[in-house]
Each structure stands twice: as structure tokens, then as C-alpha cells.
C-alpha beads as a LAMMPS data file, in Angstrom:
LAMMPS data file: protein, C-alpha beads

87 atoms
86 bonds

1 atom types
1 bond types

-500.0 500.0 xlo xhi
-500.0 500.0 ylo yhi
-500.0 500.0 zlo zhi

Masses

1 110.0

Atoms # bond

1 1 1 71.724 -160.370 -230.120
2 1 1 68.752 -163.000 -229.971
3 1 1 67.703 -165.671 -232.351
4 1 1 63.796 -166.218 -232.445
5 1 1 61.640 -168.741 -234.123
6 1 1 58.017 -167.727 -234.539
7 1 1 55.342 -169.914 -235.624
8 1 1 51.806 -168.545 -236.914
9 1 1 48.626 -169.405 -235.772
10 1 1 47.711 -169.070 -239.751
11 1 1 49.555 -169.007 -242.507
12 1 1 46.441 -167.356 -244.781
13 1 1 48.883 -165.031 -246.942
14 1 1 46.833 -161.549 -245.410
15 1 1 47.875 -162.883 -241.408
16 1 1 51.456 -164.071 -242.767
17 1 1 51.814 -160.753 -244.765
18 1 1 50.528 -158.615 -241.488
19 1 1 53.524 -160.244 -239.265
20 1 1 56.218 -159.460 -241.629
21 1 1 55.272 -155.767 -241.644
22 1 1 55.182 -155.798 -238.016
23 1 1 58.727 -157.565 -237.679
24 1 1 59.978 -155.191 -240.417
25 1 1 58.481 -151.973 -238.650
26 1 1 60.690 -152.428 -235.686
27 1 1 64.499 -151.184 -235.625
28 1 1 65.539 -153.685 -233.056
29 1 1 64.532 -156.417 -235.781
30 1 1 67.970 -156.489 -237.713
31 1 1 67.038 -159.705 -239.999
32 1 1 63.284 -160.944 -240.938
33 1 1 63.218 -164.198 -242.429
34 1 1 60.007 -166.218 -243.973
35 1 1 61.367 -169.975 -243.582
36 1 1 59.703 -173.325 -244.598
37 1 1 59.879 -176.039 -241.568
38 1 1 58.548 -176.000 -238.248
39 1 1 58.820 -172.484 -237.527
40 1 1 57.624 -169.843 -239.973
41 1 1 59.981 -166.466 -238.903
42 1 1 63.223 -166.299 -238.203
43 1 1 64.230 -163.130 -236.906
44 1 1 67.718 -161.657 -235.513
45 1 1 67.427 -158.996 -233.020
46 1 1 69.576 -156.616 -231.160
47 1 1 68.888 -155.273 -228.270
48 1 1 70.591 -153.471 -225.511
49 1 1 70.143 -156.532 -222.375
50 1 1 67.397 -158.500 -221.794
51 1 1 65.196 -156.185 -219.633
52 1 1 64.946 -154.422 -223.429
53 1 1 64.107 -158.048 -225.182
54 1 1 61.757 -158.544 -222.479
55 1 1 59.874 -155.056 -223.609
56 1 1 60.022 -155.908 -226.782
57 1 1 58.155 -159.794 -226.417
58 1 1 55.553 -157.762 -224.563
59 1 1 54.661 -155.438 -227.267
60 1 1 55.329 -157.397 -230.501
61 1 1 54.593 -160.643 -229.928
62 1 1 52.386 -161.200 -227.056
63 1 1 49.565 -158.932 -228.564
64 1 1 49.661 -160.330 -231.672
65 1 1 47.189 -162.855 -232.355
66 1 1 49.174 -164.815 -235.037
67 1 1 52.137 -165.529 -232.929
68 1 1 51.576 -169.188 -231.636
69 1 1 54.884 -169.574 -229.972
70 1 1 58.542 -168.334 -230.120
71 1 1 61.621 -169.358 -229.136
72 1 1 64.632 -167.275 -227.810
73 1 1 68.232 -167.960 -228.439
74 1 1 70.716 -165.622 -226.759
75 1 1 73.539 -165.368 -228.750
76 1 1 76.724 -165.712 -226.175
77 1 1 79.568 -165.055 -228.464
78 1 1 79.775 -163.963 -232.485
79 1 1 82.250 -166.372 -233.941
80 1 1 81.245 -164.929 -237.719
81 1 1 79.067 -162.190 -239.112
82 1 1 79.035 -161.606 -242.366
83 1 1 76.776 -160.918 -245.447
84 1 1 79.748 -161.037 -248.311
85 1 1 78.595 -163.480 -250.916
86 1 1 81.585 -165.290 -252.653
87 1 1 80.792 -164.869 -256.381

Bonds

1 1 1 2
2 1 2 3
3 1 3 4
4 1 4 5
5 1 5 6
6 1 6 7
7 1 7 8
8 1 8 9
9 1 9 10
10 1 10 11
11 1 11 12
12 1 12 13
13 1 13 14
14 1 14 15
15 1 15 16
16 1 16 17
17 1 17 18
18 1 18 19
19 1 19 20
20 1 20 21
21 1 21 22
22 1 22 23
23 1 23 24
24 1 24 25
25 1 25 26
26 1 26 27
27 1 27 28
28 1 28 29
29 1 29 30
30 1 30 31
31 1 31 32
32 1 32 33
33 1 33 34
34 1 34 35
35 1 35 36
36 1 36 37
37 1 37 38
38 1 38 39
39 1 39 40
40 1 40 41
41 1 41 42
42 1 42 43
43 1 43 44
44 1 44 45
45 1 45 46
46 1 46 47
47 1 47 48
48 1 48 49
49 1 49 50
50 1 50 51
51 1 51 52
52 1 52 53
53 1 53 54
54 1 54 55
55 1 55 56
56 1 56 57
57 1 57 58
58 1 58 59
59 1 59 60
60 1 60 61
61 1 61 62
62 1 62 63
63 1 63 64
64 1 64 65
65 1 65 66
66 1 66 67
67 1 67 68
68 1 68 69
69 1 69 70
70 1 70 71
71 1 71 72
72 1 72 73
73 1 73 74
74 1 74 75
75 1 75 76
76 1 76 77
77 1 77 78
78 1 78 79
79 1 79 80
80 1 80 81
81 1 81 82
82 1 82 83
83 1 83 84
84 1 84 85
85 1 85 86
86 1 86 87
């Protein structure tokens, strides 16, 4: 599992729009999240080992021209995952 923070070069709503369908279009992408901050994606991924993640970088974020930067975290150990909302 990896934790990556994307920024956009633009955040015109067409670019912004464009990136989430990309993210979305991809079944390694478990999680897509628009976020306010620094960083405009956060996105949980699973992949296989890294020679996979690095495959994936190439083809869905390198190209793209509205991916400024990212920033990988490798998750080491799950302590919690869970999407149960306590009503």
C-alpha cells in the first residue's frame, strides 16, 4: 500500500476534473481524494511491490502534464483499516 500526495500544475476545474478521471480509471487506485492544503490528491494505492508502483509513476503520473510533484509514502504496517462510520 502507498500514500501519495499530488499537487496540480492548475487547478482550472477542466485540468482538476481530467486528473480525477485518470486516478479513478486505474484499479490499483483504491482511494481518490480531492483535499484543500498543500497538496491537491490524495490517493491510496495497492500494488503488488514496488517494481509495480514504479510502473505505475511512469504511466500515470509522469506523462501527465498537471502533475507538479508527488510524494510516496510506503505504508510498513496497517495498524487500522476501516470505513465503518459510528452513527
Amino acid at each position: 500500500t502507498v500514500i501519495v500526495n499530488i499537487e496540480a500544475v492548475s487547478e482550472e476545474l477542466d485540468k482538476i476534473d481530467q486528473l480525477e478521471r485518470d486516478f479513478a480509471a486505474r484499479p490499483e487506485v483504491q482511494q481518490c481524494y480531492y483535499v484543500t492544503g498543500e497538496w491537491d490528491f490524495v490517493l491510496v494505492i495497492v500494488v503488488a511491490d514496488m517494481t509495480e508502483y514504479d510502473r505505475l509513476t511512469r504511466e500515470l503520473f509522469f506523462p501527465q502534464a498537471n502533475v507538479k510533484r508527488f510524494k510516496s509514502l510506503v505504508v510498513m504496517r496497517r495498524t487500522k483499516a476501516t470505513l465503518n462510520v459510528s452513527l
